[in-house]
Structures are given as structure tokens and as C-alpha cells.
N, C-alpha and C positions, 0 to 999 in steps of 0.2 A: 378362296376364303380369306379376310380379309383378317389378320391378328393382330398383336401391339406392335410386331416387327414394323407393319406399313404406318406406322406413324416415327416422327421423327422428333426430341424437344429441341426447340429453339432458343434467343436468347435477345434476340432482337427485342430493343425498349426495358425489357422486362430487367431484365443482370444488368445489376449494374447502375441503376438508373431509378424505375419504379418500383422495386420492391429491396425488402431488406437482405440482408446477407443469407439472414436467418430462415427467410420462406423459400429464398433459390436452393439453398439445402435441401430443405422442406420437400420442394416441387421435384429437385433432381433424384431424391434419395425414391419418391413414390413411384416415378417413372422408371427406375432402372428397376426395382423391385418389381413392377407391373411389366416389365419384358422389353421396357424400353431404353434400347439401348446404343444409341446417334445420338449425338450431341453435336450439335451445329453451332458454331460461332461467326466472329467475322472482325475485321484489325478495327473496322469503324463502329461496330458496338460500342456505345458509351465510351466512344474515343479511346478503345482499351481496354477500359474496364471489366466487360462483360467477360474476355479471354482472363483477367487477372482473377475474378471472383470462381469462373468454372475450374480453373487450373486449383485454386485453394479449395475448393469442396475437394474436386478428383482425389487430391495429396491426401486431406482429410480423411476420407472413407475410404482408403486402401484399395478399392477391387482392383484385380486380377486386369492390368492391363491390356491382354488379350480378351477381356472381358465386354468390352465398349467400343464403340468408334467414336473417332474427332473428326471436325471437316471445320477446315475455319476457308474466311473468303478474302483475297486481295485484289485493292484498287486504291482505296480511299485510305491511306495510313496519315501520314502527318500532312504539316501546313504546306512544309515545302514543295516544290515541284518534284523535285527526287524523291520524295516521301510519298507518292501519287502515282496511281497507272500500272501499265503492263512490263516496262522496259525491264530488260534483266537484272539492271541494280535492283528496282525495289522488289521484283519478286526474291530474290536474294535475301536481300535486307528485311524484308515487309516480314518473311516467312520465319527468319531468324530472331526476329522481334518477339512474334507471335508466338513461337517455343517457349520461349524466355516469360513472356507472361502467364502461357498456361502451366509452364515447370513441366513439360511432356520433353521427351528425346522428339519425337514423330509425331506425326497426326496424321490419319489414315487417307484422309482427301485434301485437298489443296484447290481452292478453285476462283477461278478467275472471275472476280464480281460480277464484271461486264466488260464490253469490247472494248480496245484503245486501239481508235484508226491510227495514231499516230507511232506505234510501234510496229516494224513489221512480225506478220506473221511466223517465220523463221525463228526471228529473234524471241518471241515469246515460248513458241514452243520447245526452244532448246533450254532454255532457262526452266521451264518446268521437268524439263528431263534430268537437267541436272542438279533439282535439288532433290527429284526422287532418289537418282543415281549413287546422291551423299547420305540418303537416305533419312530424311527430314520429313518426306513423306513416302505412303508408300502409294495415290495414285495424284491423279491431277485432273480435274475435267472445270466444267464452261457455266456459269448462272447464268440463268434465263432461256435457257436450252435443257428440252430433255422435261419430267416430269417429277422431280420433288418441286412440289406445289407449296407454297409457302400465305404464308397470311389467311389460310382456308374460311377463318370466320369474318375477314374482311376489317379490321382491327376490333374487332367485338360489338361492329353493328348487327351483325347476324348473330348477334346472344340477345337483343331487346333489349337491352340495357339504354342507349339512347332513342326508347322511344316515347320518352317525357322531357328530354332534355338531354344534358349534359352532366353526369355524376361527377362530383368533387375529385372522387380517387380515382378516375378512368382516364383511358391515353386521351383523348379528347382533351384533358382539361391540364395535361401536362405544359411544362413550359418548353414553344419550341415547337409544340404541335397545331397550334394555332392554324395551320392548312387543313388539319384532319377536321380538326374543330367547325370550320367553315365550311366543307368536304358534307359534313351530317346537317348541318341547320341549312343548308342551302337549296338551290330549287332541287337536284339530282336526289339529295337525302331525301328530300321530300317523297319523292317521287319514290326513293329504292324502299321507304317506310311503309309507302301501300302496297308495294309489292309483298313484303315480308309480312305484313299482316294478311295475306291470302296462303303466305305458304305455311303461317301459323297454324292456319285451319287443317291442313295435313298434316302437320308436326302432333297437334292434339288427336287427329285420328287414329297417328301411329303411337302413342302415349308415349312421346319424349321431349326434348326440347328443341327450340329452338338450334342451337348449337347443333344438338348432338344429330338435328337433320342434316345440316348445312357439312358437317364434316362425312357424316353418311354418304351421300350427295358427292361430293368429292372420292372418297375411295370407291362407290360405285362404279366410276369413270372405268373403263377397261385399259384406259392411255396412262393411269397415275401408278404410280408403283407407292408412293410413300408419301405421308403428308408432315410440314413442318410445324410443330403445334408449340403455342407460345400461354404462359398463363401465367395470372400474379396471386392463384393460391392455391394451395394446396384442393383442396374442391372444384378449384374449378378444372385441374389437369385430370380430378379422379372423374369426375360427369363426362369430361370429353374423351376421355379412354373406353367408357360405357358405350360412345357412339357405334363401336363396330357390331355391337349386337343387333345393333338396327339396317345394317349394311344388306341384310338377305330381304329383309322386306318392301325394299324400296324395289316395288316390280315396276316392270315396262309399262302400265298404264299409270303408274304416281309418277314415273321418268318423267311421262308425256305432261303431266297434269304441272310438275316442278317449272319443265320446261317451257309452258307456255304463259307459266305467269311471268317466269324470268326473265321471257324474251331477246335471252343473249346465246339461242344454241348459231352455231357457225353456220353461214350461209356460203356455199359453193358456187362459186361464178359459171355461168353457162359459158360453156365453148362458143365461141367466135366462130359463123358462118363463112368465114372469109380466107379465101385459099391462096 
């Protein structure tokens, strides 16, 4: 059964950047009150920012430090080369930084953005030992492994929102994002638009939205434990928290029917006849 635990907020674009101080309040105060209780960040959110804004709500609203989880992510910290990557200085550094911005002793996860061939393995591993060890954190694991699923509505093309265009206040039309931008008006948008208007036609069968299929759809997954959920208002964190009510009705024959307009279920390589 699928409840607000398997969702997770985020912070990516949104803290720090698109929205005011006032609505990340707004959005974090509804989420933890709604059962949601992970907070994810990361040192290259809004170059900072997003750990400095979460850390002043947290201080603000007093709860019960055993109350919440943190998990921020290291890789991409400053300009320098030492400010960057896996090596034991910046997990060191990177992790000590990130305290320091969110005003936390700890943060419950600690997690390695993405691989740095150029560190050895040893040396990263011991370095996340020992900043658990000092107790900075209390675990340490690997992004892009494993299944907190992150970006579920796909930056907000699977809410409808850019299927007229491009909205003034949407990521789309941020400065910066100019790729994403390109990303929707291009032949693939194109393309993922008439998909999304076929799976609308199920979204309306099951009376909800957009969105709240596509996050459905995601926690259905038997592999996903948790989803990262990102939003720039207060409504729209409350409609995408509604998604789980819809989670029991997505049967095996709407899976099949999702899946084939999707076209991106994994295909299995046949074994090789050759001995």
C-alpha cells in the first residue's frame, strides 16, 4: 500500500531559485504536516542556495529533529577543481560546507551525486566512513542507483502544462533552462505530446489528472520504494500527494494499456546461441 512515506520533497530548481522563500515554507510546512517527511537536497542546488533556504525553514518551524530526514548530494560544489568530485578532501569539505548551510549537526544520508572514475574506490569509500564515523552523517549511499526515482512528472511535461506552449512561470521558461526549453518544442516533445494525449484519455477514465497518473504509474512500479516530488505551490504539492489514492486502481490491464502507448517498457536481450 502505497502512503505519503513513498514520497519524498525535493528541492531541485524549485528552493532557492523559482519560487519565493515564502511558498518553500508554504510547500515544506504542507508536506511534513501531510506525512512527508525526507527532505532532499543537494551542495549544487541553486549553487547553495536551496541547502541555505531548507536549513532556515527547518530552524524556523522547530520540529523534533528526530522528526524528518535530510539527505543532501556531493559532486558538483564550487568552481575549483578541489570544490568538485569524489576525492576525500571535498567529500570532507563538500559535507562540512553543507551543514554549515543547512545550520544541521547531521544529515541522515549523504550521497554521492554520481561516479568519479578519477578517484579510487577505496579512497571514496573511506571518506564516507569517515565522515559518518564523526558523525556528520548517519548513512552514506550512491545517486543514480537503487530506486528513489527523482523527476517523476518529467519537469512538468506530464502535468499538460506545456501542451500550448511554454508558460511564462514554468521551468521551461527559466533562465538557464534553455535545453529543457528545446527538450518540449522539439521533434521528441512532439512526439512525447501525442503520447500524453492518449494517456489523458485513461487519466480522464480514472477521474484524475494528468500528474496524479503519471506519479500513480511510478509508485505502482514494484522496484520503486520512494518518489522525489518537486513543486512551485502549495496546490500543486497538495493534488500530487492525492496521486496515491489512485495507486490501487491502476490494474494490470491499464499497466498494459500505459505501457503500450509509452513504448518504453525494457526489452530483455535473448541469450546468445553460441557456446
Amino acid at each position: 500500500m502505497s502512503t505519503p512515506s513513498n514520497f519524498r520533497q525535493g528541492t531541485w530548481v524549485t528552493f532557492g531559485g523559482q519560487i519565493t522563500d515564502e511558498m518553500a515554507e508554504e510547500i515544506l510546512t504542507l508536506a511534513y504536516e501531510s506525512g512527508i517527511n525526507f527532505f532532499d537536497t543537494a551542495e549544487v542546488y541553486a549553487a547553495g542556495k536551496a541547502e541555505i533556504l531548507l536549513g532556515k525553514i527547518l530552524k524556523k518551524k522547530t520540529w523534533r529533529r528526530s522528526s524528518y530526514i535530510i539527505s543532501t548530494k556531493l559532486y558538483w560544489g564550487g568552481k575549483a577543481e578541489t570544490e568538485k568530485g569524489l576525492s576525500r578532501k571535498h567529500i570532507i569539505e563538500g559535507l562540512k560546507c553543507s551543514l554549515e548551510r543547512l545550520q544541521l549537526d547531521y544529515v541522515d544520508i549523504v550521497f554521492a551525486n554520481r561516479p568519479d572514475s578519477h578517484t579510487p574506490m577505496e579512497e571514496i569509500v573511506r571518506a564516507f566512513t569517515y565522515v559518518i564515523n564523526q558523525g556528520w552523517a548517519m548513512y552514506w549511499g550512491s545517486s543514480r542507483v537503487g530506486t528513489i526515482t527523482w523527476s517523476p512528472l518529467a519537469g512538468g511535461i506530464l502535468t499538460g502544462k506545456y501542451d500550448d506552449g511554454v508558460p511564462i512561470y514554468s521551468r521551461a521558461a527559466l533562465k538557464g533552462y534553455s535545453w529543457f526549453k528545446d527538450k518540449i518544442l522539439g521533434e521528441e516533445g512532439r512526439r512525447q505530446q501525442a503520447r500524453l494525449r492518449e494517456a489523458a484519455i485513461i487519466a480522464d477514465r480514472l477521474g484524475c489528472s494528468m500528474s496524479q497518473l503519471a506519479l500513480a504509474w511510478v509508485l505502482k512500479n514494484e522496484n520503486v520504494q520512494c518518489v522525489l516530488l518537486g513543486a512551485s505551490t502549495v496546490d500543486q504539492l497538495y493534488l500530487n500527494i492525492q496521486a496515491l489514492q489512485y495507486v490501487p486502481k491502476l490494474s494490470g490491464s491499464i499497466m498494459q494499456e500505459l505501457d503500450k502507448i509509452l513504448g518504453n517498457s525494457p526489452k530483455l536481450k535473448k541469450e546468445s546461441n553460441m557456446r
